[in-house]
C-alpha positions in Angstrom: -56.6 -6.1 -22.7 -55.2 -9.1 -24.4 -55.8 -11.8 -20.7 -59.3 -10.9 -20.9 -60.1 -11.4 -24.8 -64.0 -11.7 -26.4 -66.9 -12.2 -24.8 -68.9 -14.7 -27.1 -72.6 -15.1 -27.7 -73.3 -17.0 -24.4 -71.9 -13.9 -22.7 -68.8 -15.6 -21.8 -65.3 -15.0 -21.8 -63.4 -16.3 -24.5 -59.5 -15.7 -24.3 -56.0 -17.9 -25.0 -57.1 -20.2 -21.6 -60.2 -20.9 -22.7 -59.2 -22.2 -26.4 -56.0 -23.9 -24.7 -58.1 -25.9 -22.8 -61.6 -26.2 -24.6 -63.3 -24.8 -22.0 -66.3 -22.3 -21.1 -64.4 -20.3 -18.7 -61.0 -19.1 -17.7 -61.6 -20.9 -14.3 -59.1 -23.8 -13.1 -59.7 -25.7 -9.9 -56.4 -26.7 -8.1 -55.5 -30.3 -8.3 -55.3 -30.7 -4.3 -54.4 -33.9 -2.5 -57.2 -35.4 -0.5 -59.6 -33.4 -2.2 -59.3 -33.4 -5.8 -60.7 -36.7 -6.8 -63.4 -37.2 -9.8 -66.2 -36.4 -8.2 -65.5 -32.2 -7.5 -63.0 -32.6 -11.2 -65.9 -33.8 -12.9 -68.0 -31.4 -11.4 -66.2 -28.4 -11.9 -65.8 -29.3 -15.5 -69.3 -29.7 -15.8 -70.0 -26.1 -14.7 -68.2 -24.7 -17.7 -64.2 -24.7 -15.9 -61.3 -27.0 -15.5 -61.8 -29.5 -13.0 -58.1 -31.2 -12.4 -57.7 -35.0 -10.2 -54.9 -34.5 -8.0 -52.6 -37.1 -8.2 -50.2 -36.2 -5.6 -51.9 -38.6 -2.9 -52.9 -41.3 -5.2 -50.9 -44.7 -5.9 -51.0 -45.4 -9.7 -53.9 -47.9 -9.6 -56.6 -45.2 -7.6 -55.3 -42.7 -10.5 -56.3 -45.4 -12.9 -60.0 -45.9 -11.3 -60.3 -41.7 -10.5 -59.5 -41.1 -14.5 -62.1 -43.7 -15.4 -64.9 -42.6 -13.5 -64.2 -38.8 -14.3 -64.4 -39.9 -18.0 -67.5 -41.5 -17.2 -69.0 -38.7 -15.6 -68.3 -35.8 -17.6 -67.9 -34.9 -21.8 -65.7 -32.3 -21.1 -61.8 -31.6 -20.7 -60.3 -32.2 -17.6 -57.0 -32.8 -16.2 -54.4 -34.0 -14.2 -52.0 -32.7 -11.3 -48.9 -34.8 -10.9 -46.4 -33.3 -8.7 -42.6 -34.3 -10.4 -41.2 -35.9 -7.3 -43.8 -38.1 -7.2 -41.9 -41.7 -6.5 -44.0 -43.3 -9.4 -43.7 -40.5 -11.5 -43.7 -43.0 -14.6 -46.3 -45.1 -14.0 -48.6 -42.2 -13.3 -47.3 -41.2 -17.2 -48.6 -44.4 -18.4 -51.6 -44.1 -16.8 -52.3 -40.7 -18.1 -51.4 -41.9 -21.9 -53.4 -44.9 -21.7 -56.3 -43.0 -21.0 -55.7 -40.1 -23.4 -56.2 -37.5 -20.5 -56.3 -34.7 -22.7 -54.5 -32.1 -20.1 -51.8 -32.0 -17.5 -50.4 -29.7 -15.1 -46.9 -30.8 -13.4 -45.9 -29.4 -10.3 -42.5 -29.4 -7.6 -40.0 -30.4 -10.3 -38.1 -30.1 -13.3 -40.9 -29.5 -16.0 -38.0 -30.7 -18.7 -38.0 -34.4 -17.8 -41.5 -35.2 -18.7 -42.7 -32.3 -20.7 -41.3 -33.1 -24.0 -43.2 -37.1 -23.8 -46.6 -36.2 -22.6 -46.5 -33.2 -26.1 -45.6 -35.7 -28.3 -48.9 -37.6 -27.3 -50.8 -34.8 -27.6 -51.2 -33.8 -23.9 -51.7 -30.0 -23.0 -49.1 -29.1 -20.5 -49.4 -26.5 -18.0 -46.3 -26.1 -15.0 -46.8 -24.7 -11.7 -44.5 -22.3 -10.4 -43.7 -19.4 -8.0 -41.4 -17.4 -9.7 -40.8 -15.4 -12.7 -37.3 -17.2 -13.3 -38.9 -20.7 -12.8 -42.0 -19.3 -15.4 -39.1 -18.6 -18.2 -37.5 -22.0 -17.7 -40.8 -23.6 -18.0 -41.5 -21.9 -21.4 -38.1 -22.8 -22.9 -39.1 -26.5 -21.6 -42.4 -26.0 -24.0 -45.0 -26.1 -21.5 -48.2 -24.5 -23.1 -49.0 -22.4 -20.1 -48.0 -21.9 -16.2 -49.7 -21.1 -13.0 -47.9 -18.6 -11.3 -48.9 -19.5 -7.7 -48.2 -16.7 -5.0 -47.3 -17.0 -1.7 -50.8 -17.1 0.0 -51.7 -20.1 -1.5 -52.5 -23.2 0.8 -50.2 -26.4 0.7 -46.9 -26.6 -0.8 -45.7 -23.1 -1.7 -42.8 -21.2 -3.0 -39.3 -20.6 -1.1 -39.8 -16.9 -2.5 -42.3 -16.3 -0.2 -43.5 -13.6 -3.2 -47.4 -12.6 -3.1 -49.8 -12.8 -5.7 -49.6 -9.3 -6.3 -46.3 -9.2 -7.3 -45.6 -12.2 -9.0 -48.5 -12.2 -11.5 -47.2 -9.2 -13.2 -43.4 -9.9 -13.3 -44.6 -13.7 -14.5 -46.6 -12.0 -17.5 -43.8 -9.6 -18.3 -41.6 -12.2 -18.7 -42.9 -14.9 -20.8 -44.9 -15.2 -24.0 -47.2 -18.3 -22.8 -50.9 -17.8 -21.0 -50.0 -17.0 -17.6 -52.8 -18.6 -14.9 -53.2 -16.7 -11.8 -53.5 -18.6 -8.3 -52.8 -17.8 -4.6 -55.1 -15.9 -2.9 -58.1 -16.3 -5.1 -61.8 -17.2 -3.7 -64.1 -14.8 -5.5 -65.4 -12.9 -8.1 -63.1 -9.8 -7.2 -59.9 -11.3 -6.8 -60.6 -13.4 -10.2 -60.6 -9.9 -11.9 -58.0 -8.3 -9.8 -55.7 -11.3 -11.2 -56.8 -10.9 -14.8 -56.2 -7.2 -14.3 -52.1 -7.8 -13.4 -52.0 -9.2 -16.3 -53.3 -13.6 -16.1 -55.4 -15.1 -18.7 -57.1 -17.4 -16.1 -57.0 -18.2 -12.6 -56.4 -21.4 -10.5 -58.5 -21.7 -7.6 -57.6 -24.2 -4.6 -58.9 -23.9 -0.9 -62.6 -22.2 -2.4 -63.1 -25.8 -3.6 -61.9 -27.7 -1.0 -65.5 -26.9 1.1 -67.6 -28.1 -1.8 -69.9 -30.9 -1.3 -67.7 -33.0 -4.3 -64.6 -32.2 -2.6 -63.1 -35.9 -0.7 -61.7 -33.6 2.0 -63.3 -34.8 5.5 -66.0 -33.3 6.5 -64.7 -32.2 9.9 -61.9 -30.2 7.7 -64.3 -28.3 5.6 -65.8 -27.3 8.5 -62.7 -26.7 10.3 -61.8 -24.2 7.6 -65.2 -22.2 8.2 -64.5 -21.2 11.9 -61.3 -20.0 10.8 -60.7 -16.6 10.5 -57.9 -14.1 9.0 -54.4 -14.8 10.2 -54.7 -18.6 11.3 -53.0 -20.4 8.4 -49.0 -19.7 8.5 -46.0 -21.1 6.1 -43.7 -23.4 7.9 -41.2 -26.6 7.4 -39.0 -24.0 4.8 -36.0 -26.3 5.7 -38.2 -29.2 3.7 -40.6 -28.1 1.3 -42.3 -25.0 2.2 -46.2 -25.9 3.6 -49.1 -23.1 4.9 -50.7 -25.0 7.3 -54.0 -24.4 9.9 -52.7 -23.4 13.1 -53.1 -26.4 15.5 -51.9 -28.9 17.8 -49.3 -30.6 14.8 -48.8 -26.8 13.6 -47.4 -26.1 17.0 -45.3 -29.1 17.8 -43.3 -28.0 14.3 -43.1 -24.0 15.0 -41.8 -25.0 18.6 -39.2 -27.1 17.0 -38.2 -25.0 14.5 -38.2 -21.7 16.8 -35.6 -23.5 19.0 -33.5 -24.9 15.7 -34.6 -28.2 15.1 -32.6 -29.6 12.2 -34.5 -31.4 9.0 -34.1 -34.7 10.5 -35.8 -34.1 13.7 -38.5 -32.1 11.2 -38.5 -35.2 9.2 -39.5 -37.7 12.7 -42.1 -35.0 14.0 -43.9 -34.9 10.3 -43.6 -38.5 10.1 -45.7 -40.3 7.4 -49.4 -40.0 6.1 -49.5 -37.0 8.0 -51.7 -35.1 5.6 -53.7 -37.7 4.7 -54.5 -38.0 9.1 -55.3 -34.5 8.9 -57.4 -33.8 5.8 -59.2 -36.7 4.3 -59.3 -38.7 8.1 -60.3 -35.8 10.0 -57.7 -35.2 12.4 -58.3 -32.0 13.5 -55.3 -31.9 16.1 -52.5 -34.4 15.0 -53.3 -33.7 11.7 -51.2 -31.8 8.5 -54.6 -29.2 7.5 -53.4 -27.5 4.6 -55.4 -24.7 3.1 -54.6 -20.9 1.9 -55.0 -17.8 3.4 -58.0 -17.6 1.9 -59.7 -19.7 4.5 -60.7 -17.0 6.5 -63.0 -15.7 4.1 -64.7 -19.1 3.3 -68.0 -19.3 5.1 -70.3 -22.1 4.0 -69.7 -25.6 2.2 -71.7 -25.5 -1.3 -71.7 -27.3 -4.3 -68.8 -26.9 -6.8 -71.2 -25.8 -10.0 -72.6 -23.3 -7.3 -69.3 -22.4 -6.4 -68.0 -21.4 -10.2 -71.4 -20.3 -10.8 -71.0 -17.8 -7.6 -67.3 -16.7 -9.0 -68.0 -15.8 -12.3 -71.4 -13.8 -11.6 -69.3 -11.8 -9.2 -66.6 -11.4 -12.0 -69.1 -10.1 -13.9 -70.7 -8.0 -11.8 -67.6 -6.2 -11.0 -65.9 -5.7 -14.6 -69.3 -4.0 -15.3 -68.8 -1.6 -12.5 -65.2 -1.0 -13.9 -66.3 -0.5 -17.4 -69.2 1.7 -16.2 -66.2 3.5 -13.5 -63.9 3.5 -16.8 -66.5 5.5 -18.5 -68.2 8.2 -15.6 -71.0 6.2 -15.7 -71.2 5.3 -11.5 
């Protein structure tokens, strides 16, 4: 299958992702707001993925200091998430060219607008979305790749509300581009069941945020540990769509919106900073936790190289058993 292309010398998967990005393996970690800084991006990168800085909670001059240090702390490629709506879009741009930040992946926007500049100075540019229509628009806008993110991914998510399962394949089917699998995914397992449907690579958020590197608060991580199945839920679709931990906050907005609260009265309960209360201050009751369904099935708080290292023996692991299934060999 095409997605999963050679293994090299080193034992290691070598495919369209991997070459795209000048990486060891087809392993992304999310660019996630209050935990992605350049400590778990440099990290991750130096275990052989992608690590990415998320710029979505960063004014322009922290971006400025969180590329430096990355660049000082690792040789290898790493990247940038800049949500579109960002209000300093263009200064985050300049700060990205100045440093020659050799990847980027835009999210929650119109990948037209900014696409075409960061290409002509030589940056990589990978689109999130959560649907195949969205996928095709971002390939006719010349992203290099997208990250077809399904609904049980933590954070902002899709109106479509479509799951992992059936996006990745519609996504592949329609466009030509490398297709990057996230929503859902944690493991080993669910890094091969997404390369199965049909990804080259997979994005992998809340299985990060509980790693040492991550800048999340520690009472979050650990918050996200004595969590089980069923306690994150998708809420505020009248603004931007958000999965969220079930807590005090959580409640005060399902109340409101079970009883018809319009966006503006949403708007005044979310208020401002509300994530940051939550996630990197610790919060634990008046705070926005965002995190994926996934949580449930996260257990400890390791190291980020331990984590990839953890995911992609498990990935191998498991495509042997296929290959040995494939062949009556059990």
């Amino acid at each position: 299958m095409k997605q999963f292309g050679i293994l090299n010398k080193e034992g290691n998967i070598e495919n369209e992702v991997t070459k795209l990005f000048g990486i060891e393996h087809p392993l992304i970690q999310a660019g996630m707001i209050w935990a992605s800084g350049w400590e778990l991006a440099s990290a991750v990168s130096n275990a052989g993925g992608l690590g990415i800085i998320g710029a979505g909670s960063m004014y322009p001059h922290i971006l400025d200091e969180h590329i430096i240090k990355c660049q000082e702390a690792t040789d290898k490629p790493f990247a940038v998430n800049l949500p579109l709506l960002y209000p300093d879009i263009d200064k985050h741009i300049e700060t990205i060219l100045k440093h020659k930040v050799p990847i980027v992946f835009t999210s929650a926007g119109n990948p037209k607008i900014w696409t075409g500049l960061l290409k002509e100075n030589g940056v990589t540019v990978v689109h999130v979305v959560s649907s195949s229509k969205f996928a095709f628009k971002s390939q006719e806008a010349g992203v290099d790749a997208v990250v077809a993110e399904g609904f049980e991914a933590g954070g902002h998510n899709g109106r479509e509300e479509t799951t992992t399962l059936c996006l990745i394949p519609a996504v592949v089917e329609k466009v030509s581009i490398p297709v990057i699998a996230a929503g859902g995914i944690y493991s080993g397992k669910s890094m091969l069941s997404a390369m199965i449907l049909g990804a080259s690579g997979v994005q992998i958020g809340s299985r990060f945020v509980c790693s040492n590197e991550a800048s999340s608060h520690l009472n979050f991580k650990k918050e996200i540990i004595n969590r089980q199945e069923g306690e994150t839920e998708l809420v505020l679709k009248s603004l931007a769509p958000v999965r969220l931990i079930k807590n005090e906050f959580y409640q005060k907005v399902k109340e409101a919106e079970m009883r018809g609260a319009e966006a503006d009265e949403l708007k005044e309960i979310l208020g401002r900073a509300r994530a940051k209360l939550g996630m990197f201050e610790g919060n634990l009751t008046e705070g926005e936790l965002e995190i994926g369904q996934v949580s449930g099935q996260i257990n400890d708080i390791l190291p980020a190289a331990e984590i990839v290292a953890n995911i992609l023996t498990e990935f191998k692991q498991s495509l042997g058993s296929l290959f040995a299934l494939a062949q009556g060999n059990t």
